[in-house]
VEXDREN-2710 file (C-alpha; in Angstrom, 1 decimal):
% VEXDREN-2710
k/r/px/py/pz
1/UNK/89.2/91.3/108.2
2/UNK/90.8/94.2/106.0
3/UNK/91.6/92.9/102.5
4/UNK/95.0/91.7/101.7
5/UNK/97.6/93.5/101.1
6/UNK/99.0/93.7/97.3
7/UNK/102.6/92.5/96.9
8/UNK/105.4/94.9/97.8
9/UNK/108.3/93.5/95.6
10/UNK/107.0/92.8/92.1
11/UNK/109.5/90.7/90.5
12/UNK/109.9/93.1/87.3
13/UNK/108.3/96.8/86.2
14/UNK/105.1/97.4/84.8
15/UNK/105.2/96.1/81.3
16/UNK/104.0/99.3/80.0
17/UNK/102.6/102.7/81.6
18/UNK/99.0/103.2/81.4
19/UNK/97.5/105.5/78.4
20/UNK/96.5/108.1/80.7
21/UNK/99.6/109.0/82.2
22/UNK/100.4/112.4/82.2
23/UNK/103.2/113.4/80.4
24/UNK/104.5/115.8/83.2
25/UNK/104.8/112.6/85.1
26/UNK/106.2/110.0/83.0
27/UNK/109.7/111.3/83.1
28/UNK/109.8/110.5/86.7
29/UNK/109.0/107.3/86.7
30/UNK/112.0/106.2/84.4
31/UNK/114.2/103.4/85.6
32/UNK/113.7/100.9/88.5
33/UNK/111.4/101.5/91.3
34/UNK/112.3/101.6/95.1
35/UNK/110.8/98.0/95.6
36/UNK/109.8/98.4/99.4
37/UNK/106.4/99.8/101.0
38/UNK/103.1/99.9/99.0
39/UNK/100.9/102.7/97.6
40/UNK/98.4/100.6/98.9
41/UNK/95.4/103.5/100.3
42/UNK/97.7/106.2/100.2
43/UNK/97.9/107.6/96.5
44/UNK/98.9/111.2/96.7
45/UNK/101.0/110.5/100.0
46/UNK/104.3/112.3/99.8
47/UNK/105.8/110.9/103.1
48/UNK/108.1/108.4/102.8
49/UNK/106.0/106.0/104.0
50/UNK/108.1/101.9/103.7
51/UNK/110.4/104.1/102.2
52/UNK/108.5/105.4/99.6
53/UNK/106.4/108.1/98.2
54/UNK/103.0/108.0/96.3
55/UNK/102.5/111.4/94.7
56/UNK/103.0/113.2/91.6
57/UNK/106.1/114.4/92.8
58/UNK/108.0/111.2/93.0
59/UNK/110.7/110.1/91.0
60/UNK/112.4/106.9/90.0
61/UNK/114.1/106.3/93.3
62/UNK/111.6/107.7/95.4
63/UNK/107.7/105.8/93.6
64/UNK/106.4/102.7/95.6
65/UNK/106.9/99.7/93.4
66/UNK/103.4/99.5/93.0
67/UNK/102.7/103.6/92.2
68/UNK/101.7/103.0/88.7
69/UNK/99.4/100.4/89.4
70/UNK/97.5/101.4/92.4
71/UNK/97.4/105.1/91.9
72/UNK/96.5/105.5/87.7
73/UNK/93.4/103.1/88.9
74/UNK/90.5/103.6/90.4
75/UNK/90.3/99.9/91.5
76/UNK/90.1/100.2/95.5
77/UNK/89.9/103.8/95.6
78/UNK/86.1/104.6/94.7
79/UNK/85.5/105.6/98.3
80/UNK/88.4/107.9/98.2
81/UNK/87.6/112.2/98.2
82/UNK/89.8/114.1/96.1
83/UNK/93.7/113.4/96.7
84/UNK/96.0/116.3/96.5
85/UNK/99.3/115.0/94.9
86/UNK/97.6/111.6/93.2
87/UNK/98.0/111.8/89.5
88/UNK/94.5/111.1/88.9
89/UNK/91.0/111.2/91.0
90/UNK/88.5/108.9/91.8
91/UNK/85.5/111.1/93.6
92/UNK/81.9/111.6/93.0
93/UNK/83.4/114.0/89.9
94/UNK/84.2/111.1/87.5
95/UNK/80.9/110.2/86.9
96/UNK/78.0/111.8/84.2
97/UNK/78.3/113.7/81.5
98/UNK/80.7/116.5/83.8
99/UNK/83.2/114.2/84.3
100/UNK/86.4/116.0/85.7
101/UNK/89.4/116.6/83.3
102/UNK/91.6/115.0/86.0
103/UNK/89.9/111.8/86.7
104/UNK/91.6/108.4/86.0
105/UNK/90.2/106.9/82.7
106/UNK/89.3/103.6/84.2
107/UNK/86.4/105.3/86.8
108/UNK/83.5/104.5/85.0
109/UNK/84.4/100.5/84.9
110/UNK/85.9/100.1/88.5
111/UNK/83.0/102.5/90.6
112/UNK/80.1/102.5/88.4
113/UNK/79.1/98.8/88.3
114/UNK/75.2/99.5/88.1
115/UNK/73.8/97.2/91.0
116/UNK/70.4/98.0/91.1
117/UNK/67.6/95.8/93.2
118/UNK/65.4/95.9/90.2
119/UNK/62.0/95.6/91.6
120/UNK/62.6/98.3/93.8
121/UNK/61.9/101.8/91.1
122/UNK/63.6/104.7/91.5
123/UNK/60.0/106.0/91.7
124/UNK/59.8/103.8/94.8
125/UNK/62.8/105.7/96.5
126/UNK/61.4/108.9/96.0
127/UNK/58.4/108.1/97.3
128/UNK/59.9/106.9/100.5
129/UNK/62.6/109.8/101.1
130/UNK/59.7/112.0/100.8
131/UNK/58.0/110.3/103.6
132/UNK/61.2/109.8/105.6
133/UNK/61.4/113.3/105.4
134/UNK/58.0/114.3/106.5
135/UNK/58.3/112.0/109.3
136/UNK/61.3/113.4/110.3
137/UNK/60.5/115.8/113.4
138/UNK/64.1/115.8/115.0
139/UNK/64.6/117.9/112.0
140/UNK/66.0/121.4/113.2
141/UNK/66.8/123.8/110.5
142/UNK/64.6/125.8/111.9
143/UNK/67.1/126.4/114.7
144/UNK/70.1/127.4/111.8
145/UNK/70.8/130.5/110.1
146/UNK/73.5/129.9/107.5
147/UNK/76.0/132.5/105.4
148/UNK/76.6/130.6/102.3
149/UNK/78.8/133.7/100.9
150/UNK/80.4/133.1/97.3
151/UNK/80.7/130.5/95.0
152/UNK/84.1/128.7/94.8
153/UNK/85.4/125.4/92.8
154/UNK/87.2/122.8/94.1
155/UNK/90.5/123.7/92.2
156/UNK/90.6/127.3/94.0
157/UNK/93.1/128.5/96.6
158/UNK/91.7/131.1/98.3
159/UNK/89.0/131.6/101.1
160/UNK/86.6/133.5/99.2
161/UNK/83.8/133.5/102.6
162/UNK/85.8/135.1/105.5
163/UNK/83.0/134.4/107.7
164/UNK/82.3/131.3/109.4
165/UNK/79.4/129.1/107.8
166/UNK/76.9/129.3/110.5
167/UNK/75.6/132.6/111.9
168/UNK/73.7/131.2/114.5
169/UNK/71.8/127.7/115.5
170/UNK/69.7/127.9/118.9
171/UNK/70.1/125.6/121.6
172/UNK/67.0/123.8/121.0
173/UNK/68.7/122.6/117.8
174/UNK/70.8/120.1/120.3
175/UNK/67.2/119.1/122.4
176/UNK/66.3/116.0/120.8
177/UNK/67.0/112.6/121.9
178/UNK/69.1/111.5/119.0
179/UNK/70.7/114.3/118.6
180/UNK/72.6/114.5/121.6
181/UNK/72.7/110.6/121.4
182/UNK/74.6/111.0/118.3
183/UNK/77.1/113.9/120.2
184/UNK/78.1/111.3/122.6
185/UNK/80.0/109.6/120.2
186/UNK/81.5/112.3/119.0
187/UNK/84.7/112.2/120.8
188/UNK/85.1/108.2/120.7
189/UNK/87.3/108.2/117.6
190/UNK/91.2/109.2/116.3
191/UNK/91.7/111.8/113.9
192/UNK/93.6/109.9/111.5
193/UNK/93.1/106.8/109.8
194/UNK/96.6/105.0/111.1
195/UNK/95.4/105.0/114.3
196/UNK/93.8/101.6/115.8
197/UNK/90.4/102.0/117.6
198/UNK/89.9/101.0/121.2
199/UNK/86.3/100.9/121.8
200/UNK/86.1/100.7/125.8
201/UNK/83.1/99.5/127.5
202/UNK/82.0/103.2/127.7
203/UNK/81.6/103.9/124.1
204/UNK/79.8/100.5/123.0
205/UNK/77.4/102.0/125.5
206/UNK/77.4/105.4/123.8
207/UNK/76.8/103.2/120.3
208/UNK/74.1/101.3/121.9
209/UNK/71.9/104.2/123.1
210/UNK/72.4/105.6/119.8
211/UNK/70.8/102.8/117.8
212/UNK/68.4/102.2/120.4
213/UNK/67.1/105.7/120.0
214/UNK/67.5/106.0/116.4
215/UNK/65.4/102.9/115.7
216/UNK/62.7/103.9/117.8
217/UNK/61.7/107.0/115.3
218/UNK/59.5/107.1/113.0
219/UNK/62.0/107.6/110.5
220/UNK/63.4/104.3/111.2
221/UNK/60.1/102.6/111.7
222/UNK/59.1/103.6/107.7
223/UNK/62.4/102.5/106.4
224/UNK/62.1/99.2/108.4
225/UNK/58.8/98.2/107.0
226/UNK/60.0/99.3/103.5
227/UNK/63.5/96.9/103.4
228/UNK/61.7/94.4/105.2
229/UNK/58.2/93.9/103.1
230/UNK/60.8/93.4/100.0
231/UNK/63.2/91.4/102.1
232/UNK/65.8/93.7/101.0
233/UNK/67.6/92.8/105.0
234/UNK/68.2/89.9/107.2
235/UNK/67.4/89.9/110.6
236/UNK/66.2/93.7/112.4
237/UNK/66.8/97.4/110.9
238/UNK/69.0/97.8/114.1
239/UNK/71.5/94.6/113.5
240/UNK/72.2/95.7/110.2
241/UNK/72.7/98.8/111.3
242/UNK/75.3/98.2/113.4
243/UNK/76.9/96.4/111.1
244/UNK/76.8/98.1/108.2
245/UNK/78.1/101.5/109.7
246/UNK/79.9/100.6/112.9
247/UNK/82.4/97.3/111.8
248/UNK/85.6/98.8/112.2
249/UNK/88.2/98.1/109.3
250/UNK/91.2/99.2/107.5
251/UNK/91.6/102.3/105.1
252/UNK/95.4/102.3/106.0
253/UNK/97.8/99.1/105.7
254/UNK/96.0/96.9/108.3
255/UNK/95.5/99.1/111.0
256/UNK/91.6/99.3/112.4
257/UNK/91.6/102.2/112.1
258/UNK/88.1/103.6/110.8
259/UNK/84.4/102.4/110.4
260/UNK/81.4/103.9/107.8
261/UNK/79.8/105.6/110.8
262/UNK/83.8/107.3/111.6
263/UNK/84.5/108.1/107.7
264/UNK/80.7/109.7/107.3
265/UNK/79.5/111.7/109.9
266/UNK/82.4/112.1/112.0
267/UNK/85.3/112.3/109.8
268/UNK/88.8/111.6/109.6
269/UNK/92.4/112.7/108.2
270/UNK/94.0/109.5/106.1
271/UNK/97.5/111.1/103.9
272/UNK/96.9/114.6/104.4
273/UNK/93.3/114.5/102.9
274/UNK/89.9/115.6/104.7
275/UNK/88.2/111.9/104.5
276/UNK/84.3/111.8/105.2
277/UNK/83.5/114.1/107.4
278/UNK/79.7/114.7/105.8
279/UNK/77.7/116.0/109.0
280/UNK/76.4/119.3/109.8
281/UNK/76.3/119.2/113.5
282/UNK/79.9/117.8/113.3
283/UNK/80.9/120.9/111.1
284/UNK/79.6/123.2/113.8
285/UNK/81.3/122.0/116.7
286/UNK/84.6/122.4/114.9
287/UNK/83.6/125.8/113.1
288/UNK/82.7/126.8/116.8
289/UNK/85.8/125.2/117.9
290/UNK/88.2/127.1/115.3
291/UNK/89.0/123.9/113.4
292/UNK/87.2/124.2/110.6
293/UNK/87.5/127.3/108.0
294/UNK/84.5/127.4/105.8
295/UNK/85.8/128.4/102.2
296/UNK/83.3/129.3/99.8
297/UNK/80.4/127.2/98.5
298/UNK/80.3/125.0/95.1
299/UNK/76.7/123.8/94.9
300/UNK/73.6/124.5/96.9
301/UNK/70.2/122.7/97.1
302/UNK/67.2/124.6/99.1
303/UNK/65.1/121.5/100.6
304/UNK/62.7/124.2/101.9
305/UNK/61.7/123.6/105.8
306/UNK/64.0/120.0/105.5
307/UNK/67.0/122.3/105.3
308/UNK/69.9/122.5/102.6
309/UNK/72.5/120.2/101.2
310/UNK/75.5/122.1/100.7
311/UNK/78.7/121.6/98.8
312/UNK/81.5/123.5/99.9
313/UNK/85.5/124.3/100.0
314/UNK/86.9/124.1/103.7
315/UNK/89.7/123.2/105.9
316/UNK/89.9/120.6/108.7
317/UNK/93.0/120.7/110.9
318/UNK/94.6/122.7/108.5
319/UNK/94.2/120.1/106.0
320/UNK/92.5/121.1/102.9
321/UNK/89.0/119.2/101.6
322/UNK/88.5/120.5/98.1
323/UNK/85.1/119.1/97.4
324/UNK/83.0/118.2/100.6
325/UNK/79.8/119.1/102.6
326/UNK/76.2/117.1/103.1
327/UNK/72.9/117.6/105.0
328/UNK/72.2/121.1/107.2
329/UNK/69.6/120.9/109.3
330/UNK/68.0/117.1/109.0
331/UNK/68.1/114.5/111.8
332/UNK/71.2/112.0/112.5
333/UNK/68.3/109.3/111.9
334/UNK/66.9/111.0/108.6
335/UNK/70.7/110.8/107.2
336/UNK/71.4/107.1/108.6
337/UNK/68.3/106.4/107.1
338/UNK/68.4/107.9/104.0
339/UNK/71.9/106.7/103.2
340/UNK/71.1/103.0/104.7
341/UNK/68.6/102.9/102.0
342/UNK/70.9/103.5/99.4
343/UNK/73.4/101.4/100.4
344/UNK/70.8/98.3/100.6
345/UNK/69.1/99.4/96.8
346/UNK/71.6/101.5/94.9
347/UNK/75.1/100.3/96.1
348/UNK/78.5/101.6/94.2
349/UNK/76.2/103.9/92.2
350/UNK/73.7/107.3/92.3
351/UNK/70.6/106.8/94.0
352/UNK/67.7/109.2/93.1
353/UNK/66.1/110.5/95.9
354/UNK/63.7/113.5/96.7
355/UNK/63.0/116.1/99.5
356/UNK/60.3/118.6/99.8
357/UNK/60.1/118.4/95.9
358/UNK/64.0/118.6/95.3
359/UNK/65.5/116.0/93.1
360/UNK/69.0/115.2/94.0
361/UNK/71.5/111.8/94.5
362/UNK/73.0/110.0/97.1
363/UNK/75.8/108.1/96.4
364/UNK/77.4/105.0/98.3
365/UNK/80.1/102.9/97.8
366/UNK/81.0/99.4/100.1
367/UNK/83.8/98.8/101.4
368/UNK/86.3/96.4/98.9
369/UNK/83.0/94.4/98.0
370/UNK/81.8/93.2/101.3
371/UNK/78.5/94.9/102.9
372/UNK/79.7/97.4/104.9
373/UNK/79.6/101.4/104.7
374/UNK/82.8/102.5/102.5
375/UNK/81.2/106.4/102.3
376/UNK/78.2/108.3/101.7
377/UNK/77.1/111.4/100.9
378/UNK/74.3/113.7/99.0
379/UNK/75.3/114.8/95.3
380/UNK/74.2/118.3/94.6
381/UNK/75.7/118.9/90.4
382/UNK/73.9/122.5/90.4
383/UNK/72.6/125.1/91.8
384/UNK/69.0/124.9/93.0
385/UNK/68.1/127.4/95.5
386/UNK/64.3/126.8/94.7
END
């Protein structure tokens, strides 16, 4: 069940407005509140959504009674990607000594909780991802030419790359088994978040084959024996996979709208941000399909014959993601795996892994506490085209 919802008519204001509030903004938020609707999931939302707004832009009249509080907090929005229009941020930025100028103060305490499993050393995880990706023979980026074109940052405008990402990737990129297992599910899911999902009959079955050939590599098979020697899982690799990534819950009010497996690798619009949306075979199909525009990179990491990870500017229905990207080239299995692992040893915090050599992070985040996928994704923080 989605989390409660938090009160929409406070009996009285805010008793004070937090230290980090912005100047700029504190003249709008003067007076009495509009006391219906909730900013509730949708900081940075400028529709008037319950009859109120949740961006930078509101005023008095026009701010959810609950602006201040939900949306100059990271509290419930760690899983969030950079919000155009929320007064302050709550991505992967916020974190380490680079933390962003425009990140709300209280980031470190509400996202960063260090849960560790402590007998399990990060030595331990980079031993493994090194094996998962040696094991990983669904790997195709042998099949991929790539035009990374110029750097960008997430707070520029323009398309610096005019051209699209990928050059070319050969058909027997889309050959194995779980690869075309994982395109079947493709089209089971709504673009945006307020949307309830349906699964029919049909799609379960699409799920189904999926995990049943996902957990049959030898990717999956490593990672099994490795959770399950420390007792890190309960029950099979494939029953907590399913749950973990495919439990559909809320990221909108209380609409079912969304699942880890939805936010991750296929993606999905919520408030007129890019959620997710971390896959590379994903981003081709929509680069070949003219939805996605590919603007400029941010950080790249060369993981040799495994590929790249890749952090980029793009747009996604005309909706802008300022910070985004993951994997090129590496199995759907390798990155279920890889992330699964994370999420059972380093959950709500970076996870050191290795590939081919190449040091680099993972982060996860649950969702509201309980044990299922919120988001994942690869952290590249510089350039390291080794």
């Amino acid at each position: 069940m989605p989390p409660s919802m938090p009160p929409s008519m406070p009996p009285s204001l805010p008793p004070s407005m937090p230290p980090s509030l912005p100047p700029s903004i504190a003249p709008n938020l003067t007076g009495n509140f509009t006391w219906n609707g909730t900013c509730h999931n949708r900081c940075g939302d400028d529709r008037l959504a319950g009859g109120c707004r949740c961006d930078v832009a509101c005023t008095s009249d026009t701010c959810c009674s609950d602006y201040v509080s939900a949306c100059f907090s990271c509290e419930n929005r760690c899983t969030q990607s950079v919000r155009v229009g929320a007064p302050c941020q709550c991505d992967s930025r916020c974190g380490g000594s680079l933390r962003a100028p425009d990140c709300c103060t209280d980031y470190t305490a509400a996202c960063s909780r260090q849960k560790t499993v402590s007998f399990v050393s990060d030595g331990d995880i980079r031993q493994l991802t090194e094996e998962l990706a040696d094991l990983d023979v669904n790997n195709v980026a042998k099949f991929i030419t790539v035009n990374i074109q110029r750097r960008t940052t997430m707070h520029d405008r323009d398309d610096v790359s005019a051209l699209p990402l990928f050059n070319y990737v050969a058909s027997d990129a889309f050959k194995p088994e779980t690869i075309r297992r994982f395109e079947a599910l493709t089209d089971n899911y709504f673009l945006e978040v307020t949307e309830e999902e349906d699964a029919v009959l049909e799609e379960q079955a699409e799920v189904t084959a999926f995990l049943d050939a996902v957990v049959n590599t030898s990717v999956m098979e490593a990672l099994e024996r490795f959770l399950v020697d420390r007792d890190l899982i309960n029950g099979t690799l494939r029953s907590n996979l399913e749950r973990i990534w495919f439990t559909v819950y809320s990221r909108y009010g209380t609409v079912l709208g969304t699942s880890g497996f939805e936010h991750v690798f296929i993606g999905e619009l919520d408030a007129g941000t890019v959620g997710g949306f971390h896959n590379w075979i994903v981003f081709y199909r929509e680069e070949q399909n003219g939805r996605v525009d590919y603007q400029g990179n941010i950080h790249l990491a060369n993981l040799s014959s495994s590929g790249y990870v890749l952090t980029n500017r793009f747009t996604w229905h005309n909706t802008s993601k300022p910070i985004g990207g993951g994997f090129f080239g590496p199995s759907p299995e390798f990155e279920l795996a890889i992330f699964s692992l994370c999420f059972f040893v380093r959950p709500n915090t970076l996870c050191p892994v290795q590939i081919n050599g190449v040091q680099l992070d993972i982060q996860t985040y649950n969702y509201y506490g309980k044990q299922l996928v919120g988001t994942a994704y690869p952290i590249v923080t510089q350039n390291m085209n080794n």
